[in-house]
N, C-alpha and C positions, 0 to 999 in steps of 0.2 A: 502508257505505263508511267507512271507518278514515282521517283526515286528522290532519298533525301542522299545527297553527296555530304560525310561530315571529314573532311579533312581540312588542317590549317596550315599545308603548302603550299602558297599561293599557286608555284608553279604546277605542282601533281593533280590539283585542286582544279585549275583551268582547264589543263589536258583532256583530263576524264567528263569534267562537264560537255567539255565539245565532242567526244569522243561518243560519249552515252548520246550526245543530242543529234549528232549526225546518222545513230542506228535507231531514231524514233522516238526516245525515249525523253522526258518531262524532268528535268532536273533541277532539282534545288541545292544549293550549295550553302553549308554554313560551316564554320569555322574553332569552333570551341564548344567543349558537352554541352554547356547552358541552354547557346542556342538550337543545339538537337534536341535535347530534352522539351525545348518548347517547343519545336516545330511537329514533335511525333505525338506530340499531345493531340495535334488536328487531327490526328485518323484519316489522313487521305495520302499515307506512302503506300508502297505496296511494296518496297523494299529501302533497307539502311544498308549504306554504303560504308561503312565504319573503321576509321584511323582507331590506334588505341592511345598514341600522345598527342592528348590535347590541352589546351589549356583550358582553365576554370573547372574542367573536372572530366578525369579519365575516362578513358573510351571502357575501358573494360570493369569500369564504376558503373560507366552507365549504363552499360547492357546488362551488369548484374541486378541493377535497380528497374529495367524492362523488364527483365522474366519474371523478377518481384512481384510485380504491380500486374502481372498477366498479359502483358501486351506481347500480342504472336506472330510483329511483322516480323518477317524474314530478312535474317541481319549476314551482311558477309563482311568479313573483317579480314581489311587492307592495310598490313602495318609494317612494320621495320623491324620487331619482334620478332627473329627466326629459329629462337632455339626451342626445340622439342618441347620442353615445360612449358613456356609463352603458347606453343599452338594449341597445349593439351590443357591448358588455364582456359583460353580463349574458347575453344570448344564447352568446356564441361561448364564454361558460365551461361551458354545460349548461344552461340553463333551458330549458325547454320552451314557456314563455310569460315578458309579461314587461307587470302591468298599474302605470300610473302612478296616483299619489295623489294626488289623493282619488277612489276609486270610490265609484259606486252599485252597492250589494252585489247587485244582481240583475245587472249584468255580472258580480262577479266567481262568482257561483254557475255563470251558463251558461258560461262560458271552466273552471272546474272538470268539470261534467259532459263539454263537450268534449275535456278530456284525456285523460278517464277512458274514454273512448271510442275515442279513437286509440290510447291507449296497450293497448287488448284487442282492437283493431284492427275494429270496427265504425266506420260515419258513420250508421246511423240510431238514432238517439234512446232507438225503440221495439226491444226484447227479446220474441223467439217462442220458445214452447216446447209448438211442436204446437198445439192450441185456445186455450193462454192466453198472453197478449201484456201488457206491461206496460211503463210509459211513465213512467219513473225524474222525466223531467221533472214532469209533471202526477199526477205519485202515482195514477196511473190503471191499473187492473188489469182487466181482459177477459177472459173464458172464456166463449168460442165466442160472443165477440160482446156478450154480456151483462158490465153493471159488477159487479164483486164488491169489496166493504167489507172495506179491510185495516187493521189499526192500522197506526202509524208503523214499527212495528219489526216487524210480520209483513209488510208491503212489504220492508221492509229487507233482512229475513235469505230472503226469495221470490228479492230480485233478485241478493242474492249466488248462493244455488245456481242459477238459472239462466243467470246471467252464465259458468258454468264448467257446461255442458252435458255430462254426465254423469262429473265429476270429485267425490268423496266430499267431503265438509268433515267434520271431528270437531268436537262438541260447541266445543270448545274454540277453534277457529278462527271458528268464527261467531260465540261469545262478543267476540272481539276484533275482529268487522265491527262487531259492532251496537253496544257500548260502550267509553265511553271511561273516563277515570281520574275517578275519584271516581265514578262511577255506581255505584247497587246494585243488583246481580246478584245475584240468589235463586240455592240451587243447581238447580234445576228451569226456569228461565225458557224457557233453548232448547225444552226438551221441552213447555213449555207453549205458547209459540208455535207447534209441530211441531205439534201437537193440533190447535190452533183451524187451521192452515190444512188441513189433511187432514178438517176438516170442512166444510170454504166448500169445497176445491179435490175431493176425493173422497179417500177413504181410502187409497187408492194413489198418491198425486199425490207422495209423499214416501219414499222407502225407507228404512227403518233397514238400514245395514249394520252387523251386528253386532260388537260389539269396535272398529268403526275411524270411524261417523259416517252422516250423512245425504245422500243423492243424491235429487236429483227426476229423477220419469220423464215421457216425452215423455205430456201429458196427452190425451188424445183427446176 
């Protein structure tokens, strides 16, 4: 999962990146609206992590200039703004949530995972794909019952393709689930992750479509 982090406290700003990165998650961090506005332009978050005072141009400018422009990632806004009219501005511009400061980052992880869930329109948690079941929360993976041992990023890039049940990903999109900006990327990694889980999961458990990317099939 691909999230853009836009906060410019250094220190709040660190915490949550290592905090979202140590539960799986793809974190990019930028600092002042300009550079979210450029980075949401890519079309490869899946969620806006959103301060409202920022510098070069408000947070709550720039989510009103997203729903503008029709842009429908799902934004949660993490600010310092706690009075009733700030949360109720905050909402009727487009947030989708809207947590006050200071959290304990294990709320603000479960209010992330739960958007990420409405927004692809499940309420359970847990993810089927025929025998194996996998539970994004507790990094817990199942096949036919039994626990199967995944690293951080062979869960990662598991739950992107079965989150999209029998839709292709190319290399290159999973690329951009599983890593963020400064991360090293071998040019082989996806394919090495493909590997290792078509040998825990079965050698079919993963399709190569030729020329266009990888699909999983319903595992039995």
């Amino acid at each position: 999962m691909r999230v853009l982090l836009v906060e410019d406290d250094p220190m709040i700003g660190e915490a949550v990146k290592r905090g979202l990165g140590l539960e799986g998650f793809a974190v990019d961090w930028v600092q002042d609206g300009r550079q979210a506005e450029l980075a949401i332009a890519n079309g490869v978050y899946e969620l806006v992590l959103l301060d409202l005072g920022l510098p070069r141009k408000d947070g709550l400018a720039l989510l009103k200039e997203l729903r503008r422009r029709g842009i429908a990632v799902p934004v949660l806004v993490a600010t310092a703004r706690d009075a009733l009219s700030d949360r109720i501005e905050g909402l009727n511009a487009g947030a989708d949530d809207y947590l006050v400061k200071p959290f304990h980052l294990e709320e603000l992880v479960a209010r992330v995972r739960a958007l990420l869930r409405r927004n692809q329109g499940r309420a359970n948690p847990e993810i089927e794909c025929g025998a194996l079941r996998l539970n994004p929360v507790t990094h817990q993976a199942l096949l036919r019952g039994t626990p199967i041992e995944l690293s951080a990023k062979e869960f990662a890039l598991l739950h992107a393709l079965v989150e999209k049940p029998g839709a292709v990903l190319s290399r290159e999109q999973l690329e951009e689930k599983l890593y963020g900006w400064g991360d090293e990327v071998g040019s082989n990694a996806v394919e090495v992750h493909i590997h290792n889980l078509r040998r825990k999961l079965g050698a079919d458990a993963i399709r190569n479509i030729r020329g266009v990317g990888y699909r999983v099939e319903t595992v039995e």
